[in-house]
C-alpha positions as CSV (number, residue, x, y, z in Angstrom):
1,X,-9.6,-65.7,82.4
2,X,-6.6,-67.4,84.3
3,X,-7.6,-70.5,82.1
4,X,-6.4,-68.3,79.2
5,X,-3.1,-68.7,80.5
6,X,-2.4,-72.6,80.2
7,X,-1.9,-72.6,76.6
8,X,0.4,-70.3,76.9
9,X,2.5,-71.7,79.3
10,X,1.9,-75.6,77.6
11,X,2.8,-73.6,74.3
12,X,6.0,-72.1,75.7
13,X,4.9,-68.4,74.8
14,X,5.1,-67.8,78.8
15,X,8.4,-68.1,79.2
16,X,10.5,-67.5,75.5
17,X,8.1,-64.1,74.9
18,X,6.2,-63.3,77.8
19,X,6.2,-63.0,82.0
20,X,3.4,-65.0,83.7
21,X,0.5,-62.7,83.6
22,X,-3.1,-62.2,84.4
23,X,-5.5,-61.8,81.4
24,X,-7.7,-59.1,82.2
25,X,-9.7,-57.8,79.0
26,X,-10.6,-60.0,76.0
27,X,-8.9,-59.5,72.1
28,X,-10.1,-61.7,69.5
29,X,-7.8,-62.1,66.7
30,X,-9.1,-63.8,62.8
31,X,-7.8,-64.0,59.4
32,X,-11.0,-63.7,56.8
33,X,-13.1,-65.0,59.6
34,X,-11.0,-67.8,60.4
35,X,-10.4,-67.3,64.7
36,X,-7.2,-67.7,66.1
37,X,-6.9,-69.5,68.5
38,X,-4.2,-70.8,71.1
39,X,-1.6,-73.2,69.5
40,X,-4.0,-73.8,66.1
41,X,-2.4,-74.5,62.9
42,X,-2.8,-71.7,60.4
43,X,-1.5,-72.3,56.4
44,X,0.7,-69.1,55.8
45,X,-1.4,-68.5,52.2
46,X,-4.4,-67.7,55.0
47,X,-2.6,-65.3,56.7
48,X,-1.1,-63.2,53.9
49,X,-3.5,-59.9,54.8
50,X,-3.5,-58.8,58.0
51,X,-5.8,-59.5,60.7
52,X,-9.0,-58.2,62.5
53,X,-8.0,-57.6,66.1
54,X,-10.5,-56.7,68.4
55,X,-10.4,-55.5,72.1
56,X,-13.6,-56.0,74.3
57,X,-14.1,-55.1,78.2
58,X,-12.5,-51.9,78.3
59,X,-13.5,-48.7,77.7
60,X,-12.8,-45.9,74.8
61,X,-10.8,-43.7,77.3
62,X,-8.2,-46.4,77.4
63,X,-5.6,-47.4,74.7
64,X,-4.0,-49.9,74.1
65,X,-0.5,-51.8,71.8
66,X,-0.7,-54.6,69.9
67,X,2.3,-56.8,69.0
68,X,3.3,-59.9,67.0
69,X,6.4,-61.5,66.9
70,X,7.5,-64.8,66.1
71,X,10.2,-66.6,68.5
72,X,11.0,-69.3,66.5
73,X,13.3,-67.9,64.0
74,X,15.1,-68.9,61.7
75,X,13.6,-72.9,63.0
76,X,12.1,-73.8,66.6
77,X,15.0,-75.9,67.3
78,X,17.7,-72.9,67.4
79,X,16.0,-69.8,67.4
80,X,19.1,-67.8,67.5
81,X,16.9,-65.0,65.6
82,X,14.7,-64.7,68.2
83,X,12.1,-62.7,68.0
84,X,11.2,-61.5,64.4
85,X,8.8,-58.5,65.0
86,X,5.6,-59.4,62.3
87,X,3.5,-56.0,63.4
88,X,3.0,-53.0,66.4
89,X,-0.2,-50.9,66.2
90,X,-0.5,-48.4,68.9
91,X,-3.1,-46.1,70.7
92,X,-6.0,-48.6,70.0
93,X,-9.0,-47.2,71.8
94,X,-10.5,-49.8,74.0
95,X,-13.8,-51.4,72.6
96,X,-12.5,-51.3,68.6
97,X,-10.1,-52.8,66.8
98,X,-7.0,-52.5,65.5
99,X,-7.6,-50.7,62.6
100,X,-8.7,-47.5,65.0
101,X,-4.8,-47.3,65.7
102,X,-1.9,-46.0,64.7
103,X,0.6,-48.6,62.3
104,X,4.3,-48.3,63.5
105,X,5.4,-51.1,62.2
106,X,3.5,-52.2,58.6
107,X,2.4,-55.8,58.6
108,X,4.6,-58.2,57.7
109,X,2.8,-61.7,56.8
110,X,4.6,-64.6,58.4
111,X,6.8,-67.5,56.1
112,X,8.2,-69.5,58.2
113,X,10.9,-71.7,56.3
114,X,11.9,-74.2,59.0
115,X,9.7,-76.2,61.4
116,X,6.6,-75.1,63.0
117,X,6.8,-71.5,63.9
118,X,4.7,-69.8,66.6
119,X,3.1,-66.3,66.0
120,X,1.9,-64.2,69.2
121,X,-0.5,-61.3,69.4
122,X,0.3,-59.7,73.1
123,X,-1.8,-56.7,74.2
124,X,-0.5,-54.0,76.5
125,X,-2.6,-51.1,78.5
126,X,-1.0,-48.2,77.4
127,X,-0.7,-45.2,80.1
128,X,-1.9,-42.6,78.2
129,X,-1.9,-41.4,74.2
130,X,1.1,-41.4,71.6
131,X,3.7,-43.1,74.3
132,X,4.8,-45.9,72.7
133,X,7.4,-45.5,70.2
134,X,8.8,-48.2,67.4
135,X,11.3,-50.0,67.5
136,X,14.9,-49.7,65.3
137,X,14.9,-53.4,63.6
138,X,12.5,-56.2,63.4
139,X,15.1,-58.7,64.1
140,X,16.2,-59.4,67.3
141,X,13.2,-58.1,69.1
142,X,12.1,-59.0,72.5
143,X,8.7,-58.4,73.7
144,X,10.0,-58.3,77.4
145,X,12.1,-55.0,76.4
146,X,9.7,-53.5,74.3
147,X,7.3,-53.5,76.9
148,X,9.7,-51.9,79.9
149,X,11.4,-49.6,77.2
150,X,7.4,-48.1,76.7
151,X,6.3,-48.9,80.4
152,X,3.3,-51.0,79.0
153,X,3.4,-52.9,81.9
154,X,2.6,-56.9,81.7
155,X,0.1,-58.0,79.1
156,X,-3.4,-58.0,79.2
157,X,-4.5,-60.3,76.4
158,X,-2.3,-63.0,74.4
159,X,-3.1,-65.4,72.2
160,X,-1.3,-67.3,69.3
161,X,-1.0,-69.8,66.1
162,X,1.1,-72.0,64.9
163,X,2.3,-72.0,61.3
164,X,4.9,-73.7,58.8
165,X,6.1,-73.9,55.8
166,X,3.4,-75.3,52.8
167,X,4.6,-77.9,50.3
168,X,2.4,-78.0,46.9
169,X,0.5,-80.7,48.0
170,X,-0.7,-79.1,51.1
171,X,-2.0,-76.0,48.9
172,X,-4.6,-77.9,47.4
């Protein structure tokens, strides 16, 4: 799983959202059946809905946070924003997906307006049950806090897009 990592770090995720970390159980993430996958272009029109996230190689005693932020707001070249939080769904039981967990924060589909904008999913191992709580604003986030504030721990599954801005004739 430690090959997981290099995208990450090549992508700058390691680093502007996330410690170094050691992937240790496998989430999948996928608009309409379309994967996402490290550093892949998504159109925003595709990811208007939320999406499927699953978490394989753990068990159902164990729950789990999911998070996405983008760190690239308002524009890559002066995120001064950063992060804008996109979703949190908490007390996933290991071996679903998200929709087994509880919506703190709704989703909010991503439209970025400057440059090429990257979106992370992070999973965290929750200690136990209905111990993570939500935070005040989606602006200004950082994943880093969020993460200490709910002693989550380090992540143990990331993976992310990248997505900007459609014209008309890009639509088609």
């Amino acid at each position: 799983m430690a090959r997981m990592l290099e995208p990450l770090v090549v992508g700058g995720v390691i680093g502007d959202v996330l410690e170094s970390f050691t992937p240790s159980i496998k989430m999948s993430a996928s608009y309409n059946k379309k994967q996402v996958c490290n550093g892949h272009e998504l159109f925003p029109s595709v990811v208007i809905s939320k999406p499927r996230v699953e978490i394989q190689g753990a068990d159902m005693r164990s729950f789990f946070t999911l998070v996405m932020t983008d760190p690239d707001v308002p524009g890559p070249s002066d995120p001064y924003l950063r992060e804008h939080l996109h979703w949190i769904v908490t007390d996933i039981p290991g071996t679903t997906d998200a929709t087994f967990g509880r919506e703190v924060v709704s989703y909010e589909s991503p439209k970025p307006n400057i440059g090429i904008h990257r979106f992370v999913f992070v999973l965290f191992k929750q200690k136990g049950r209905d111990s993570v709580s939500a935070p005040a604003s989606r602006d200004h986030f950082n994943t880093k806090s969020f993460a200490a504030q709910n002693d989550l721990g380090l992540p143990v599954a990331a993976v992310y897009f990248n997505a900007q801005r459609e014209t008309a004739a890009r639509r088609r």
